[in-house]
C-alpha positions, 0 to 999 in steps of 0.5 A: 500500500502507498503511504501518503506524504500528507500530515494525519489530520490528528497531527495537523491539530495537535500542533500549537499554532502560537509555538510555531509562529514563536519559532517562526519569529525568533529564527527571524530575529536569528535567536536560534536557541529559542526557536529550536525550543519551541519548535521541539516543544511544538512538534514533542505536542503533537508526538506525545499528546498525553505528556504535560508541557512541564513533561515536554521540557523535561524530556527535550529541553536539558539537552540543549541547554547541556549542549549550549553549556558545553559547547566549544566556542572554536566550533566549525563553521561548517557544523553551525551552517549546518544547524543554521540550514536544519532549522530553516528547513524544518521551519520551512516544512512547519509554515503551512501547518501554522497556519492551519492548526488551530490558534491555542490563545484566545482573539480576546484579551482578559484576566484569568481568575476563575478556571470553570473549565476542568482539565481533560474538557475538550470545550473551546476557550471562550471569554469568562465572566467578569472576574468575583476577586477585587486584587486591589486589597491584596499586599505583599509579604513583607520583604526587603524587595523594592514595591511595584511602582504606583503606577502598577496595577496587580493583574495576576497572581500565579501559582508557579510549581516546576522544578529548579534546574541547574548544571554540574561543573568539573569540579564536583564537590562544589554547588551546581550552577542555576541554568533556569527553570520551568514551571506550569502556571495556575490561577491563584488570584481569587484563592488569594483574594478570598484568604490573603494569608494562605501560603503557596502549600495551601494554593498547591491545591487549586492545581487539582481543579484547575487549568493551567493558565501558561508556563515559565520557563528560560529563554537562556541562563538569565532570561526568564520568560513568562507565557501566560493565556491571556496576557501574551508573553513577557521576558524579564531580567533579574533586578533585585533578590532577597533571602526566603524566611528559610534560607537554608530550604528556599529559594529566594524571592526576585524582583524582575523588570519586563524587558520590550525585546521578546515581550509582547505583554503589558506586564511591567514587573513580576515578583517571586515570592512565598517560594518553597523548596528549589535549592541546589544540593550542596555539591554535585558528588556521584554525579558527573561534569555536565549533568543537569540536576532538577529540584521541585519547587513552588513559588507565587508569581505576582504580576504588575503591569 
């Protein structure tokens, strides 16, 4: 029997139209690293359709950045025309299927705070009611961070639960390096709004009931990026940290600024707080130079703009 080259309708609508176009975009913009990212993780969608975004990153995204990490600066030219070529040809191949995959983000643009849809519903996104919670009565925990500018409007508060990750060195009785993160986003405005006092244990169980609203992850070893339904991509730069309440358990709590190149939000300012777990181990015995160790965490990500 002939095998016919056209894509199977299930792959075609498995595919994420906005993670290509990502793809589509930064390649342009020649950040290959970010386009091979995100064309993994569109095309990992669609070959394992029963695996989280947290999942695909796990089982994609180390690589690369082990690769990166380890990569020889007197690299051939040859072999980066060779990586440059790749790329363009499987974004070439992927163009038609952008634009034919349905669109995951909604036209309309407004602030998740109730998640009435539950996970496995196959029901179209659709445009929720207006928002019950008032976050305007919402302070943050004490700390030695600057606040929000009183320009800043709280939009969001998220429940960020990933893991920490960070990258061993050649000398192995010393600390790993932090490359990133990556975590997948819930909606904890209006838990937080109806009990202000509740920690981030407490809202870790708002992740049973509900949708996940986006993921953060690292564009690179510094950038961290922010995509959340709704409010449309944010890339940040660290500006200020302070120790948790429980150095020795906790990450710590960030202040970071949204930077204009690779955003596409309105979204100013994002603070982690109220972290739990997430630090590196002590050093890197038992393992070997290069390998990628991942510490589970959870964090609120308070979001300003």
């Amino acid at each position: 029997m002939m095998q016919s080259n056209s894509m199977p309708p299930e792959l075609l609508y498995s595919l994420d139209r906005e993670q290509v176009y990502m793809a589509l975009l930064f390649l342009i913009k020649i950040q290959l690293q970010r386009a091979s990212i995100y064309l993994l993780l569109a095309l990992g969608s669609s070959l394992f359709p029963s695996l989280s975004f947290l999942e695909l990153w796990k089982l994609f995204v180390p690589s690369i950045h082990t690769r990166l990490h380890n990569r020889n600066i007197n690299t051939p030219t040859t072999t980066t025309t060779t990586m440059y070529t790749s790329i363009i040809l499987t974004v070439a191949a992927l163009l038609p299927t952008a634009f034919a995959a349905p669109s995951r983000l909604p036209s309309h643009y407004f602030k998740r705070c109730a998640n009435e849809t539950a996970i496995n519903s196959t029901a179209p996104d659709t445009a929720p009611a207006v928002p019950s919670c008032d976050l305007s009565g919402l302070s943050q925990p004490a700390s030695t961070l600057a606040p929000p500018g009183s320009d800043l409007q709280l939009v969001l508060v998220a429940l960020g639960e990933g893991t920490q990750n960070y990258t061993c060195g050649a000398n192995l009785t010393t600390a790993p390096t932090a490359i990133g993160a990556v975590a997948q986003l819930f909606d904890a405005s209006c838990a937080l709004s109806n009990d202000p006092s509740a920690g981030t244990k407490a809202l870790g169980s708002i992740e049973e009931s509900a949708k996940s609203i986006g993921a953060h992850f690292f564009v690179d070893t510094t950038t961290p990026d922010f995509d959340i339904i709704g409010l449309g991509n944010t890339q940040a730069k660290k500006v200020e940290d302070c120790n948790a309440p429980s150095p020795t358990a906790d990450v710590k709590w960030l202040r970071l600024e949204a930077q204009a190149q690779g955003s596409t939000s309105a979204v100013k300012q994002i603070y982690r707080l109220n972290t739990v777990g997430g630090l590196a181990p002590g050093s890197c015995e038992g393992r070997a130079a290069g390998d990628i160790v991942t510490v589970d965490y959870q964090a609120q990500y308070w979001i300003y703009a």
